[in-house]
C-alpha positions in Angstrom: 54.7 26.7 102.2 56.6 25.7 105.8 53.3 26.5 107.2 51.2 24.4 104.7 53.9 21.3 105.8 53.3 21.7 109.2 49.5 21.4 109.1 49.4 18.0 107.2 52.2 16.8 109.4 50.1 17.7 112.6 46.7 16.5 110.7 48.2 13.0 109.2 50.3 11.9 112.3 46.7 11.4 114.4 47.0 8.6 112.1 50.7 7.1 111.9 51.2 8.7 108.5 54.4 9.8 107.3 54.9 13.3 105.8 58.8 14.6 106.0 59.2 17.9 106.9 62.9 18.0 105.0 60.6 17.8 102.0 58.4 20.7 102.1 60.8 23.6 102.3 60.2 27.5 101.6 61.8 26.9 98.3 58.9 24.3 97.6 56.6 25.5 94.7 54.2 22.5 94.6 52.9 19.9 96.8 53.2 16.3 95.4 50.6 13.9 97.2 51.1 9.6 96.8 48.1 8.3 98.4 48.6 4.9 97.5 51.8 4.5 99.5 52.3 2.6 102.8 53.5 5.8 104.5 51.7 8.9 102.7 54.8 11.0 101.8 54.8 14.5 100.3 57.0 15.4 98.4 58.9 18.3 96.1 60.1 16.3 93.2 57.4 14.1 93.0 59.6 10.6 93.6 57.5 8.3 95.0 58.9 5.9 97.6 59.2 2.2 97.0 56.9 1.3 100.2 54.1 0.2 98.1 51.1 -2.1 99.5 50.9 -5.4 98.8 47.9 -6.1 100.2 44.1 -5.5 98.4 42.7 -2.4 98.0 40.5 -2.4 101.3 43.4 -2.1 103.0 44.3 0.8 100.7 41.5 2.6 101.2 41.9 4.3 104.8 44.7 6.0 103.4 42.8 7.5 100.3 40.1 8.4 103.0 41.8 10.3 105.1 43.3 12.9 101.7 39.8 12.8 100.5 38.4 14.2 103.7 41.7 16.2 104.9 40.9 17.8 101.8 37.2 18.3 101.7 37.7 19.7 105.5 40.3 22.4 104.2 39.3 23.5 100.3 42.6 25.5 100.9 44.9 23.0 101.0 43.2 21.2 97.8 44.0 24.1 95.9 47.7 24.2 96.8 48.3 20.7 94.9 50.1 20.6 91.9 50.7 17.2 91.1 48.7 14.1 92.2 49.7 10.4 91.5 46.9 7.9 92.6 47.0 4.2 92.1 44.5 1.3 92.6 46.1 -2.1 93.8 43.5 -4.3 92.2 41.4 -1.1 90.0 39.0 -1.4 93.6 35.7 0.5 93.9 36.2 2.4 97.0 39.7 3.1 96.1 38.7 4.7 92.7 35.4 6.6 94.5 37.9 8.1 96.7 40.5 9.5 94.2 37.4 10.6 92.1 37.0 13.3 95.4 40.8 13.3 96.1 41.2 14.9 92.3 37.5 16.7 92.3 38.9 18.7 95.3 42.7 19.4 93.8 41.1 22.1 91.3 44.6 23.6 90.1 46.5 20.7 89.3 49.4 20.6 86.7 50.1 16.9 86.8 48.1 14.2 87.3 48.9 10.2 86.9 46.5 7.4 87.6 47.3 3.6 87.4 44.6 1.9 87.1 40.9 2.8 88.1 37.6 0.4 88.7 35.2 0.8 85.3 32.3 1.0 86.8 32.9 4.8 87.8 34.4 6.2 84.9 31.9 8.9 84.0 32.8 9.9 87.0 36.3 9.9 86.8 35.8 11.5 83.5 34.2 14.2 84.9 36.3 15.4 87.8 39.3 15.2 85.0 37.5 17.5 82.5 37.4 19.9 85.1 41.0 20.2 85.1 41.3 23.1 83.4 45.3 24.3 84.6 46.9 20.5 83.3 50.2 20.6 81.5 50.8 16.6 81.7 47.8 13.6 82.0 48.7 9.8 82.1 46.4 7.4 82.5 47.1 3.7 82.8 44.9 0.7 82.6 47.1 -1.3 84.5 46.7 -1.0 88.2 49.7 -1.5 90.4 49.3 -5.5 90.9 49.4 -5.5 86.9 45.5 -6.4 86.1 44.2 -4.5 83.4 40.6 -2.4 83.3 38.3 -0.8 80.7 39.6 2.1 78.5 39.3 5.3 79.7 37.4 7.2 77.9 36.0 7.0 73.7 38.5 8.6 71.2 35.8 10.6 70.4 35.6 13.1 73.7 39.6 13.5 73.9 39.8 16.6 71.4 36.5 18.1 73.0 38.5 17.6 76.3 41.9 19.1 75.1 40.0 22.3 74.2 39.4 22.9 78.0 43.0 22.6 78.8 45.0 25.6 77.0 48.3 24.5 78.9 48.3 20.9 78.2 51.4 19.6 77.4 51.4 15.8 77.5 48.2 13.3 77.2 48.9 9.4 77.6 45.7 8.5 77.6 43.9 4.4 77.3 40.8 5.1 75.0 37.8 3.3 73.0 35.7 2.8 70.1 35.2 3.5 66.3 37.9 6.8 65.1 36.8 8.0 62.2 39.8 9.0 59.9 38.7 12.7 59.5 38.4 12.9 64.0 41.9 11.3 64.1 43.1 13.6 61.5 41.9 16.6 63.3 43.1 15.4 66.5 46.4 15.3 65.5 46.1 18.8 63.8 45.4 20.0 67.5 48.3 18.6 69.1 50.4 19.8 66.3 49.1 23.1 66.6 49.4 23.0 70.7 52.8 21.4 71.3 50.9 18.3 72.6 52.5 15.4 73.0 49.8 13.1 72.3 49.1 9.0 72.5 46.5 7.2 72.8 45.8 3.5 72.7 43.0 0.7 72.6 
């Protein structure tokens, strides 16, 4: 893993980013990525920092570009990340397109948490999720980080069809949509019951 840190550090500081080596030691079992933070940090516990961006999300996007293409550049590395937390400041396209890649090209993680999202690329987003198929924990907020909210997630409906994929899922908070049927919710909840899932969903 020392070696792993020392690549990002030498590929992120070409562009003032911020990755502490003190984080990333031999004891280090997963890589935690913040994208949306002022200084990209990586870290072991997954804390993020408190240097947040205050400004819109085109100024967020260059650093979302850079992981997106750091990561499509070395498949490798994608496959090292365990946990990924991604946030939109104001649920902005380009923002959102980019984490769609960021988590498309992280094809083994365990965590993932995403606040807030633009609606007009959620089949996509749905998409690169369901291909998750190693996730112990999913939260998904429709709040971005400036507050606003955005569309539902996804339809009750394609959450159990989902779960199936994911034998080691352990936690789903997920914003969803549309008519539930008493006998879907009822075997929904049979499901988590049966899986240990700690399941919510809301409208």
């Amino acid at each position: 893993m020392g070696g792993i840190a020392l690549f990002l550090s030498r590929e992120f500081a070409l562009f003032g980013t911020k990755l502490p080596i003190k984080s990333c030691t031999k004891r280090s079992k997963s890589m935690v990525i913040h994208p949306f933070l002022k200084d990209m940090v990586l870290t072991r516990d997954g804390r993020a920092s408190e240097q947040e961006l205050d400004e819109d999300d085109s100024n967020h996007a260059p650093e979302s570009y850079l992981l997106a293409r750091t990561l499509s550049e070395s498949p490798k590395l994608g496959s090292l990340v365990r946990r990924l937390v991604l946030g939109t400041h104001r649920h902005g396209y380009q923002t959102t397109e980019l984490h769609i890649k960021i988590v498309t090209h992280c094809t083994a993680l365990e965590d993932l948490k995403i606040w807030g999202y633009n609606g007009w690329l959620l089949a996509d987003y749905q998409a690169a999720v369901r291909n998750l198929r190693n996730l112990r924990t999913l939260n998904i907020s429709r709040y971005c980080l400036a507050g606003f909210e955005t569309d539902s997630f996804m339809g009750f409906e394609e959450i159990l069809p989902m779960l199936r994929t994911m034998p080691r899922m352990e936690q789903l908070r997920i914003p969803t949509m549309g008519y539930c049927e008493d006998s879907d919710l009822v075997a929904l909840e049979k499901y988590c019951e049966s899986q240990g899932i700690d399941c919510h969903w809301s409208s």
